[in-house]
PATORDO-348395 format. One record per residue (C-alpha): residue in three letters; chain; x, y, z. Coordinates in pm, 1 decimal. Example, Ala and Ser with C-alpha at 12.3 -4.5 7.8 and 13.67 -1.06 7.14 Angstrom:
<pts>
Ala;A;1230.0;-450.0;780.0
Ser;A;1367.0;-106.0;714.0
</pts>
This chain:
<pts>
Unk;A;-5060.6;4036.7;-1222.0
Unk;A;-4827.8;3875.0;-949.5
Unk;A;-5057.2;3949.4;-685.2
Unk;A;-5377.1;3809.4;-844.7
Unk;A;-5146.4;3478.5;-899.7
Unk;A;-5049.2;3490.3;-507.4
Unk;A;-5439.2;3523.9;-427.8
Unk;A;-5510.3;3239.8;-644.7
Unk;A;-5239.0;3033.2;-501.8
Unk;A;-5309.3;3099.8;-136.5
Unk;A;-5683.3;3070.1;-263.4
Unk;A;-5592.5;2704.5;-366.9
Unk;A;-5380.0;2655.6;-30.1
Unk;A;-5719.6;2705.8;145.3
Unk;A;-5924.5;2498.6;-116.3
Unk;A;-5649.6;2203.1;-86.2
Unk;A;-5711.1;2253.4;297.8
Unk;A;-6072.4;2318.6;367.1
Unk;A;-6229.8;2119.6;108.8
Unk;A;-6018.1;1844.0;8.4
Unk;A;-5877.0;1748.3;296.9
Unk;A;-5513.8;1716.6;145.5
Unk;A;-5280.1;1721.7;417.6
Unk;A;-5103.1;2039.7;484.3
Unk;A;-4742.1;1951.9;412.8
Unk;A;-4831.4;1867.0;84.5
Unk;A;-5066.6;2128.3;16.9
Unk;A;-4786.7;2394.1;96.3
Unk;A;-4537.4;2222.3;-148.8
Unk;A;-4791.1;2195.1;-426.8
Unk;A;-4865.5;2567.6;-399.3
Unk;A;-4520.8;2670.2;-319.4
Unk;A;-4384.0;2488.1;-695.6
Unk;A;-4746.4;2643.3;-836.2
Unk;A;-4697.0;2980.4;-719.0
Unk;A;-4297.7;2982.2;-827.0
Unk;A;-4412.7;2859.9;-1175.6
Unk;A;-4671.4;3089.7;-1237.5
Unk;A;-4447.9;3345.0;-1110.1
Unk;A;-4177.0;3267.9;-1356.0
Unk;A;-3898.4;3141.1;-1123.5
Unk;A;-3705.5;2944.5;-1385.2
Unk;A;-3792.5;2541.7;-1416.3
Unk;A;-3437.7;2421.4;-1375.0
Unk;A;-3359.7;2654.8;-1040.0
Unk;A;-3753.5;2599.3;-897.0
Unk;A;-3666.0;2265.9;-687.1
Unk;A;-3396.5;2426.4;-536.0
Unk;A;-3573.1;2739.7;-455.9
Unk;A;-3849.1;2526.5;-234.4
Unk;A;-3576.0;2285.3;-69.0
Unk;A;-3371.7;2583.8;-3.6
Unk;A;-3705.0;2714.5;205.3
Unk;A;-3776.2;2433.6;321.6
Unk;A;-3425.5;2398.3;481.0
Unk;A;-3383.5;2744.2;616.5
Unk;A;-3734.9;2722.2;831.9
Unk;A;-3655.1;2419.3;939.4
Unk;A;-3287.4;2520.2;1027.0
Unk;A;-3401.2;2810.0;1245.0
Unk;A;-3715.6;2609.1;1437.4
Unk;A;-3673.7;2229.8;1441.7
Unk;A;-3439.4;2202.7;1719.6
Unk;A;-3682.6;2472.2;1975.1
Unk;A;-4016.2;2315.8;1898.2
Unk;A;-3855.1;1950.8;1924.8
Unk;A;-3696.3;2034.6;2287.5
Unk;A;-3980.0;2179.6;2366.5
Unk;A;-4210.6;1910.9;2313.5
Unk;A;-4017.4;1673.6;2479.8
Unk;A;-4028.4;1878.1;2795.2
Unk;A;-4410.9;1948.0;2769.7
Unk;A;-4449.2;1525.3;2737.6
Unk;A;-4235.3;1470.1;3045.0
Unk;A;-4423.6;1745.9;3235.4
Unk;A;-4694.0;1523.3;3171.5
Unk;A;-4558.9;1187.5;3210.4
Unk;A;-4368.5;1272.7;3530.1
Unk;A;-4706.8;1352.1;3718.6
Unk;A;-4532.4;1768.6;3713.2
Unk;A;-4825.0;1946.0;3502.2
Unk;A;-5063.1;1725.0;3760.4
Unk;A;-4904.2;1873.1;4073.6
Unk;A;-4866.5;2225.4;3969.9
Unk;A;-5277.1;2202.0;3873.9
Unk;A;-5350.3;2034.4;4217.4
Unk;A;-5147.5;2288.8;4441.9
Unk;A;-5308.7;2565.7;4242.3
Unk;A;-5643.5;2453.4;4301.7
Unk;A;-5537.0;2390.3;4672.9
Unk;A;-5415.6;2783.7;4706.3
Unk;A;-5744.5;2924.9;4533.3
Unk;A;-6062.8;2749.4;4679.9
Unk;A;-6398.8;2738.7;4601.6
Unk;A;-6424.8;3125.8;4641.1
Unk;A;-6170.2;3133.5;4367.0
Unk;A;-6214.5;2884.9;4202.9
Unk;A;-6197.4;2981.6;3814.9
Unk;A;-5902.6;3172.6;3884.9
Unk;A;-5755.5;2860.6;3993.4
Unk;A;-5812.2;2661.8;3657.0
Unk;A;-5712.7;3013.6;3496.2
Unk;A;-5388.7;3029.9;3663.6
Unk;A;-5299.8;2674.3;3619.3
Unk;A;-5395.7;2650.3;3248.6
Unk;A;-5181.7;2952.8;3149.4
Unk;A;-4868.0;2795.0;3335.1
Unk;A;-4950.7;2406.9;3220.3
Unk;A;-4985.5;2561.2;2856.7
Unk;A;-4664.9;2699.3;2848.6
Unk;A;-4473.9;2428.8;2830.2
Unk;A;-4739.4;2172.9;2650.0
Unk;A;-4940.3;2204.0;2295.1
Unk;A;-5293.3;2279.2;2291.2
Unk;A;-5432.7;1955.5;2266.1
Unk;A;-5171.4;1799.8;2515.6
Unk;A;-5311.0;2031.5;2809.5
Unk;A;-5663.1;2020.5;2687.9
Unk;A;-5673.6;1647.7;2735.7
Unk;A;-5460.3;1662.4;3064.4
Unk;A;-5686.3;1914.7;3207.6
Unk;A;-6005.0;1879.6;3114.9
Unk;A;-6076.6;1574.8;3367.4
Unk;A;-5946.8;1833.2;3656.9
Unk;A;-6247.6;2076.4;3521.1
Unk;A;-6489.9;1785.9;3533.5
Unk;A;-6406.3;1680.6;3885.8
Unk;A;-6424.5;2013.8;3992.5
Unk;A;-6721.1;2033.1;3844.7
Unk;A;-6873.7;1757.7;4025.8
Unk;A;-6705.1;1872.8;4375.7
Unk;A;-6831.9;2191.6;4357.4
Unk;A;-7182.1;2160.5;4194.9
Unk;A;-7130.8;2387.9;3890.8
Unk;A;-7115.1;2416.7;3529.0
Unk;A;-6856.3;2211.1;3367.1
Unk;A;-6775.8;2521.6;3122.5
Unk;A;-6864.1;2813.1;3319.8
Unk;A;-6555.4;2651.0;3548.8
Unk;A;-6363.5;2514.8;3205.0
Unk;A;-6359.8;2845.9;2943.8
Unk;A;-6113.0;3038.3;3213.1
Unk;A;-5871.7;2710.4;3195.1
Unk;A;-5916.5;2687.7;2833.8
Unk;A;-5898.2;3075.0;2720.8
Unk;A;-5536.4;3010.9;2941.8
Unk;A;-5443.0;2769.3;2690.5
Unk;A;-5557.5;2900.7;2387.9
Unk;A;-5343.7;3193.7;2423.8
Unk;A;-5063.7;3070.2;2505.0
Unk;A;-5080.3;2862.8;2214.9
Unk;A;-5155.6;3138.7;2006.7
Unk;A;-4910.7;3421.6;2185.3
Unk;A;-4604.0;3245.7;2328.5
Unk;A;-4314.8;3066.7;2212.4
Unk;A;-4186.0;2790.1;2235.8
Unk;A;-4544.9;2680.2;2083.0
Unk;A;-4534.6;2623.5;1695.1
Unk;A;-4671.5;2933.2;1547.2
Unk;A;-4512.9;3215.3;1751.6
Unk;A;-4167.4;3057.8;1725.1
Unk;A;-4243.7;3008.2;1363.6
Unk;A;-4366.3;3366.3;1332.7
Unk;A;-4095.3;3478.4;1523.1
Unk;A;-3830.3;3350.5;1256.3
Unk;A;-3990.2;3422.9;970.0
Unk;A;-4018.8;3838.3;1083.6
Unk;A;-3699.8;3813.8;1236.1
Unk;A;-3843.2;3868.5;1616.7
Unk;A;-3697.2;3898.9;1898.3
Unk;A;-3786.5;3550.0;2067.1
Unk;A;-3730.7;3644.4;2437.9
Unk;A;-3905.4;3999.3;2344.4
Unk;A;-4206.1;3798.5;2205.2
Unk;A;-4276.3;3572.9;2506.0
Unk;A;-4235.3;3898.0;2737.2
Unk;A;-4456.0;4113.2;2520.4
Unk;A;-4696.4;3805.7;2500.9
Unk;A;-4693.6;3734.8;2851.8
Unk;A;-4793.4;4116.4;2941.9
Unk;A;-5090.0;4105.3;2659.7
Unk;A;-5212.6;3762.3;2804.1
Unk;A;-5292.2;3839.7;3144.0
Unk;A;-5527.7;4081.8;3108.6
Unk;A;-5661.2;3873.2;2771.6
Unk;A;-5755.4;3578.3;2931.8
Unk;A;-5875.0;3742.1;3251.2
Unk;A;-6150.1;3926.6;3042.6
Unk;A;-6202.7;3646.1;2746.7
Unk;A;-6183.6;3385.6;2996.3
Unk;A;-6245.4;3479.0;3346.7
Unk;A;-6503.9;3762.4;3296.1
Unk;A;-6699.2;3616.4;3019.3
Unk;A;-6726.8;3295.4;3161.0
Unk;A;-6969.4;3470.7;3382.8
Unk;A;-7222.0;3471.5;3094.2
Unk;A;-7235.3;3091.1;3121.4
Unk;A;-7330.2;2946.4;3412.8
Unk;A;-7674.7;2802.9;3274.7
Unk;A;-7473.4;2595.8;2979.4
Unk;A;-7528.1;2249.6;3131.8
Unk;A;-7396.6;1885.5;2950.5
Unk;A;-7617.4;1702.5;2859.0
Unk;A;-7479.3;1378.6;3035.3
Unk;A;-7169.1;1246.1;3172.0
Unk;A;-6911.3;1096.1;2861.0
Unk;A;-6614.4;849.3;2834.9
Unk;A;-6383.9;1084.5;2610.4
Unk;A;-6164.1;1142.5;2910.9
Unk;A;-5848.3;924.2;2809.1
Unk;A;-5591.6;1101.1;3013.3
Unk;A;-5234.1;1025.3;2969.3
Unk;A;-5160.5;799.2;3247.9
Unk;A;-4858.2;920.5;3466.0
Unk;A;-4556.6;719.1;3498.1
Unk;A;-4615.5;480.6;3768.5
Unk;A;-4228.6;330.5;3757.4
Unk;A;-4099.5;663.0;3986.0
Unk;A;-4265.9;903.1;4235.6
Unk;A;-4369.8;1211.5;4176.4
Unk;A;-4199.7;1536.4;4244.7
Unk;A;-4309.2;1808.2;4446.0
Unk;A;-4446.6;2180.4;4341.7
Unk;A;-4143.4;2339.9;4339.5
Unk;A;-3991.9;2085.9;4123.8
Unk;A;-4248.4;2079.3;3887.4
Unk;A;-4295.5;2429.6;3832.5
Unk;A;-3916.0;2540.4;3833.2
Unk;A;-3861.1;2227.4;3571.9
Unk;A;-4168.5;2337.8;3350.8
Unk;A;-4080.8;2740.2;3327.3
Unk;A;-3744.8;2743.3;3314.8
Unk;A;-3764.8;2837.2;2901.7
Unk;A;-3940.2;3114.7;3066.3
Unk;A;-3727.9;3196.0;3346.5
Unk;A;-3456.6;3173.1;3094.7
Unk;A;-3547.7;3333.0;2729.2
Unk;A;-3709.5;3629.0;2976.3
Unk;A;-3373.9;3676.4;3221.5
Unk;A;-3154.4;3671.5;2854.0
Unk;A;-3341.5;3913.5;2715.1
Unk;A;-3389.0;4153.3;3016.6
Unk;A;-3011.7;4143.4;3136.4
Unk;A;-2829.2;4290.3;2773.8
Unk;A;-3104.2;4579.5;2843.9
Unk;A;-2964.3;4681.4;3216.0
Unk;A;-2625.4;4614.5;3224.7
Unk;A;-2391.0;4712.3;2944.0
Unk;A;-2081.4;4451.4;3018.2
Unk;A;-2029.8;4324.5;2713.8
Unk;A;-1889.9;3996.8;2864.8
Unk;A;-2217.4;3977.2;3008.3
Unk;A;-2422.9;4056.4;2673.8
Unk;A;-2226.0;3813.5;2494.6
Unk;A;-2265.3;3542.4;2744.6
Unk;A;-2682.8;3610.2;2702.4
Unk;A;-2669.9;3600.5;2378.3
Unk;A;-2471.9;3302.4;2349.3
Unk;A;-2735.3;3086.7;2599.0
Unk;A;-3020.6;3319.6;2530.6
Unk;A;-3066.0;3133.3;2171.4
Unk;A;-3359.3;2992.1;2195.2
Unk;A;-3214.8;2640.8;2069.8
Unk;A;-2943.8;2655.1;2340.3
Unk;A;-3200.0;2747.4;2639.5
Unk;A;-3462.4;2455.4;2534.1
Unk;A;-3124.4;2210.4;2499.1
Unk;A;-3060.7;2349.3;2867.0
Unk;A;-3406.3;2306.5;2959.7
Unk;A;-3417.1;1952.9;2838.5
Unk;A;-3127.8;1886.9;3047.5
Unk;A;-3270.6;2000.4;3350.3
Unk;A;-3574.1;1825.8;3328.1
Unk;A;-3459.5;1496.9;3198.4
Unk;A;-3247.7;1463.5;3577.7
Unk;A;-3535.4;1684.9;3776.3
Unk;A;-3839.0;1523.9;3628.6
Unk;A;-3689.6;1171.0;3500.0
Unk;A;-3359.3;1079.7;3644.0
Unk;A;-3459.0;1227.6;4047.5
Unk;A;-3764.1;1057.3;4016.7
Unk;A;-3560.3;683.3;4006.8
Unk;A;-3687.3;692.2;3596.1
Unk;A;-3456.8;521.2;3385.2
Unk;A;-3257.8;736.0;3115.1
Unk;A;-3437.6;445.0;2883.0
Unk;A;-3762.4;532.5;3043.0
Unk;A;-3757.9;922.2;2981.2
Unk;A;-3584.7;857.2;2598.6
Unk;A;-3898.4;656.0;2543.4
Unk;A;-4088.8;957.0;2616.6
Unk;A;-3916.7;1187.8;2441.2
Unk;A;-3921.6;951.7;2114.5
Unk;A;-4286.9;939.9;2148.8
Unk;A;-4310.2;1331.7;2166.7
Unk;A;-4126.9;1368.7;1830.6
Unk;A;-4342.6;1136.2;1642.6
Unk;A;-4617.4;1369.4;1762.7
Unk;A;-4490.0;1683.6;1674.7
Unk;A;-4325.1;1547.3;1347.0
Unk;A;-4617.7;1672.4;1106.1
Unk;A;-4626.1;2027.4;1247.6
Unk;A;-4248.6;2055.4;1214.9
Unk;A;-4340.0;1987.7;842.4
Unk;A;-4592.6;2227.1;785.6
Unk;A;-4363.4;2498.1;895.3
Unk;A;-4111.8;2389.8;676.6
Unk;A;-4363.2;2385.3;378.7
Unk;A;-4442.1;2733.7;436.1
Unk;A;-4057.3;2840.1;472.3
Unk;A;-4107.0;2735.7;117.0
Unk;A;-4367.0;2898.9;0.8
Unk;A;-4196.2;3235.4;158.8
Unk;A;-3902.6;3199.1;-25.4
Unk;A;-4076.0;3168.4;-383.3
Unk;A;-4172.7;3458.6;-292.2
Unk;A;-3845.2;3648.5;-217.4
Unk;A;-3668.8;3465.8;-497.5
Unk;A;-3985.6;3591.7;-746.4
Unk;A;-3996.8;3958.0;-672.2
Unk;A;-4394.6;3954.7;-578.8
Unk;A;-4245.4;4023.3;-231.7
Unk;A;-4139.7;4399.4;-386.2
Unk;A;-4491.8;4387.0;-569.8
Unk;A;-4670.2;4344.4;-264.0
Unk;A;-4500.1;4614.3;-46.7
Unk;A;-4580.7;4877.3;-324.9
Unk;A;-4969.7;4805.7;-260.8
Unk;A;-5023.3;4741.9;27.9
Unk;A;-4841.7;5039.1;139.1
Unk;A;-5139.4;5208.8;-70.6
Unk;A;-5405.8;5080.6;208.5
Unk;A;-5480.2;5288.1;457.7
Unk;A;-5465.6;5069.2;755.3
Unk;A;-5221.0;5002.4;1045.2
Unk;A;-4958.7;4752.4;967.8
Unk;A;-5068.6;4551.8;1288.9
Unk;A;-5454.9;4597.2;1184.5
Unk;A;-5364.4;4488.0;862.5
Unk;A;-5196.7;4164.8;985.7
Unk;A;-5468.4;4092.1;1227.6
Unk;A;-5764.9;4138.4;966.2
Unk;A;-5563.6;3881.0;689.3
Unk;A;-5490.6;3604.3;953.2
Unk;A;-5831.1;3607.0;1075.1
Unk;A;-5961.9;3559.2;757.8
Unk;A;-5756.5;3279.1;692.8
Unk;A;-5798.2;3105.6;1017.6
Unk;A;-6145.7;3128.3;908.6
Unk;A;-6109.8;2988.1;639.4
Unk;A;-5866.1;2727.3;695.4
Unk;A;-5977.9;2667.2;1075.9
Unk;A;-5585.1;2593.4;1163.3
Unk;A;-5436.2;2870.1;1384.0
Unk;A;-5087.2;2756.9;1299.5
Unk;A;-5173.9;2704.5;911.1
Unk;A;-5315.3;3088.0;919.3
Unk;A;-5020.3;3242.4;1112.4
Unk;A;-4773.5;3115.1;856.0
Unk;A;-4970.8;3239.5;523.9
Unk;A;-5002.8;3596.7;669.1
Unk;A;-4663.6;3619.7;809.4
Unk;A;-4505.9;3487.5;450.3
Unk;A;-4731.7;3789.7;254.4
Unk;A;-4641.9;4027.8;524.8
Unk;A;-4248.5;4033.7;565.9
Unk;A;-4230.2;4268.3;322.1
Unk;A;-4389.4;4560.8;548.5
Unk;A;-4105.5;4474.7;766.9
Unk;A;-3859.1;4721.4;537.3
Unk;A;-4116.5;4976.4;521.0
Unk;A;-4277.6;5067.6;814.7
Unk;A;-3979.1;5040.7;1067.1
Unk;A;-4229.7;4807.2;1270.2
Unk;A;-4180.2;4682.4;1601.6
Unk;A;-4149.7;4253.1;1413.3
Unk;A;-4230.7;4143.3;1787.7
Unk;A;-4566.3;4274.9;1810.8
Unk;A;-4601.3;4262.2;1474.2
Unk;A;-4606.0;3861.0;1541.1
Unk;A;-4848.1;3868.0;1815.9
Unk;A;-5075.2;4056.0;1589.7
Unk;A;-5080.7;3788.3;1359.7
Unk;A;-5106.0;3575.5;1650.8
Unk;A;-5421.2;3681.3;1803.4
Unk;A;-5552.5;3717.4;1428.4
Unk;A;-5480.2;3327.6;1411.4
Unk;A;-5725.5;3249.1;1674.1
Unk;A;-6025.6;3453.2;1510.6
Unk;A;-6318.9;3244.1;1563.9
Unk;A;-6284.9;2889.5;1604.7
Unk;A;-6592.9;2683.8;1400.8
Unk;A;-6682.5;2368.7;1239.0
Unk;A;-6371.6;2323.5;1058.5
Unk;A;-6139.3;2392.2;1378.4
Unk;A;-6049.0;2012.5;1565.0
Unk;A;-6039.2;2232.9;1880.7
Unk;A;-6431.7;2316.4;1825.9
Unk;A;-6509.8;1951.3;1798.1
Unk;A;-6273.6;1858.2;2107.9
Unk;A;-6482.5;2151.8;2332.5
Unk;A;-6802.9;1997.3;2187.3
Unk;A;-6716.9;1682.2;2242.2
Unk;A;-6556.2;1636.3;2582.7
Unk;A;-6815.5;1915.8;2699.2
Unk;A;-7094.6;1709.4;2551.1
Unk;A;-7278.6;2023.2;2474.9
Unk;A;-7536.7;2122.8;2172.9
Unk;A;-7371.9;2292.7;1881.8
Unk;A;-7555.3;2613.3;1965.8
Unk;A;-7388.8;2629.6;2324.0
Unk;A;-7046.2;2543.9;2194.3
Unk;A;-7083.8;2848.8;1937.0
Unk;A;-7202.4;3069.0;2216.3
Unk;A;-6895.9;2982.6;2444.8
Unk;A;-6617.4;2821.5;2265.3
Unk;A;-6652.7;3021.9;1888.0
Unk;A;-6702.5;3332.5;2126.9
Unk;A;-6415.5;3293.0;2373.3
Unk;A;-6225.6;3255.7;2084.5
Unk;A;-6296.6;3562.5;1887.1
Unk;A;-6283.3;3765.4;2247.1
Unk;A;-5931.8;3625.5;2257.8
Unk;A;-5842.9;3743.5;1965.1
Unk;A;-5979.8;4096.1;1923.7
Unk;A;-5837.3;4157.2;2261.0
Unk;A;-5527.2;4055.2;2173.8
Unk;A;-5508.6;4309.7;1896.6
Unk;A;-5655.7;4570.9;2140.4
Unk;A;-5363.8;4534.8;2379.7
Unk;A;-5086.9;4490.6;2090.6
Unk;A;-5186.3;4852.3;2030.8
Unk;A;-5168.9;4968.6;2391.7
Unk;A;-4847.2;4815.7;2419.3
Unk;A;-4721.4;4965.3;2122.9
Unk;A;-4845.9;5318.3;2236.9
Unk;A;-4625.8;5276.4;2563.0
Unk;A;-4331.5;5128.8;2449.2
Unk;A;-4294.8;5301.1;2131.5
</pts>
């Protein structure tokens, strides 16, 4: 009986979603309070339960997704994300074109949100396009297959940091593993496919190319700069991670673990590039805070969401359906990973939110966690690539690609909706080849 009241709940997430537009925030909470009631937490101890989720997501996430957002909007603002795409494109050619965009979409989309590098990039696509006398998407799936996935696969973006706490991952383990399942992801998905597309033309030019403008109050910095100041979470959640696993000093574990949290590496990394990007670039402090205040407002909402599903995730635990739900679905005869992959896509489906359908399947799933003696890093990049399971009508992503394209809704089906869902079974593909090496 507990599951068929957690399918009707998460049913009525989706409805509350999809159909009446109620924003997501509120949506969790509602379901969260429904789901405990229904599932006879006690009424007096049923607040607490959801502000005691609430709390504990928030506790473990806020501080990594706000540092990181602030770097991604002075990547942008400081001309850096510009620079590393123009040097790229300088280093590839015409020959090489797409790998160009591919290259610099996957290392732009680190550091910045989906939508963030879509709308910073997509004008370099266009005058490509225009330089080179070809398709606007045949040159701009590549790019955008880059940024998809690393939305979808790598922290410090929303859902796999998220993810990451909620499984108990392995944050430095996740980006590596992601990294190693992206590259050959987006070279078929994006690359390869794109191939299949050089006939999709626009229909006409558009104005829907508002770019950012870049800070005009400082100069600009060089490659290097740019690139050193917009990896370094990279550089240094992958170097904390790999040293503990080489050298057995335990002064030298502790010390990694100690600035290998994630919080204290994006704290480090906002450091670096307030004074590389801001302060080196004759920016005010003012000037760069500005920025940064501007990035929070942006990313306030998502922070939210998260935190409504911590909630949701801990009615759960504190109900016992958790229990309920490892004792069936240990019954079905499918791979943990499969299993993962399958319910997120369904949701994402449904919901058309990547980071919306993450967080339901990871809440249902952490159970399995106790049973199966998974690997909980691939276990989130299974739910990751299940997350981006064919973008349609109700994704804001499919309308952006439609939009800024200016293509018919058939073409965007047959190259967005299709990248997407080549993203993602690929992604499951190579979770299990990873997990067949390393395991």
């Amino acid at each position: 009986m507990s599951i068929i009241i957690l399918i009707l709940c998460i049913s009525f997430l989706i409805i509350q979603i999809a159909w009446f537009k109620i924003n997501a925030f509120v949506a969790f909470i509602i379901t969260a309070l429904l789901a405990g009631f229904f599932l006879g937490i006690p009424i007096n101890s049923l607040s607490q339960t959801v502000q005691k989720g609430l709390g504990e997501m928030l506790g473990s996430i806020t501080l990594i997704i706000v540092f990181g957002t602030c770097i991604g909007k002075l990547t942008v603002s400081s001309g850096a994300a510009n620079i590393i795409a123009k040097t790229v494109m300088q280093w590839t050619g015409k020959k090489y074109v797409r790998l160009g965009l591919m290259i610099t979409g996957f290392i732009v989309g680190i550091p910045l949100f989906y939508s963030v590098g879509f709308v910073l990039l997509v004008p370099l696509i266009f005058s490509v396009a225009h330089q080179f006398k070809l398709s606007k998407v045949y040159l701009g799936i590549p790019m955008l297959a880059s940024l998809s996935v690393a939305h979808g696969f790598l922290p410090p973006h929303p859902s796999p940091m998220a993810l990451s706490s909620i499984l108990n991952a392995d944050i430095g383990l996740v980006l590596i593993y992601g990294i190693i399942i992206a590259v050959p992801t987006i070279f078929i998905a994006g690359l390869l496919f794109s191939n299949l597309l050089k006939n999709i033309k626009t229909e006409s030019d558009n104005g829907i190319l508002n770019v950012e403008e870049v800070s005009t109050t400082g100069k600009v910095p060089d490659f290097s700069t740019s690139l050193f100041s917009a990896l370094f979470p990279v550089f240094g959640l992958t170097l904390t991670s790999l040293l503990p696993l080489i050298s057995e000093n335990k002064t030298l574990v502790n010390i990694c673990k100690t600035i290998g949290d994630p919080s204290i590496i994006m704290l480090i990394s906002l450091f670096i590039c307030t004074y590389t990007l801001g302060i080196r670039m004759n920016r005010s402090l003012q000037s760069v805070m500005d920025d940064y205040a501007t990035a929070i407002k942006d990313v306030a909402l998502i922070i939210l969401i998260i935190g409504g599903a911590g909630s949701l995730k801990e009615v759960m635990i504190v109900s016992g359906v958790n229990e309920t739900i490892v004792a069936a679905l240990t019954q079905i005869n499918l791979h943990p990973y499969l299993l993962a992959w399958i319910m997120a896509a369904i949701i994402r489906i449904c919901v058309g939110s990547a980071t919306a359908a993450g967080l339901m399947t990871a809440s249902v799933l952490l159970p399995l966690l106790q049973t199966n003696n998974l690997d909980p890093n691939l276990l989130v990049l299974s739910v990751g690539a299940g997350s981006l399971m064919c973008s349609h009508v109700n994704d804001p992503g499919f309308w952006m690609f439609k939009e800024y394209f200016n293509i018919s809704m058939k073409d965007t089906f047959k190259s967005w909706t299709v990248m997407e869902s080549l993203v993602s079974v690929l992604g499951i593909i190579f979770v299990f080849i990873l997990n067949s090496i390393i395991h």
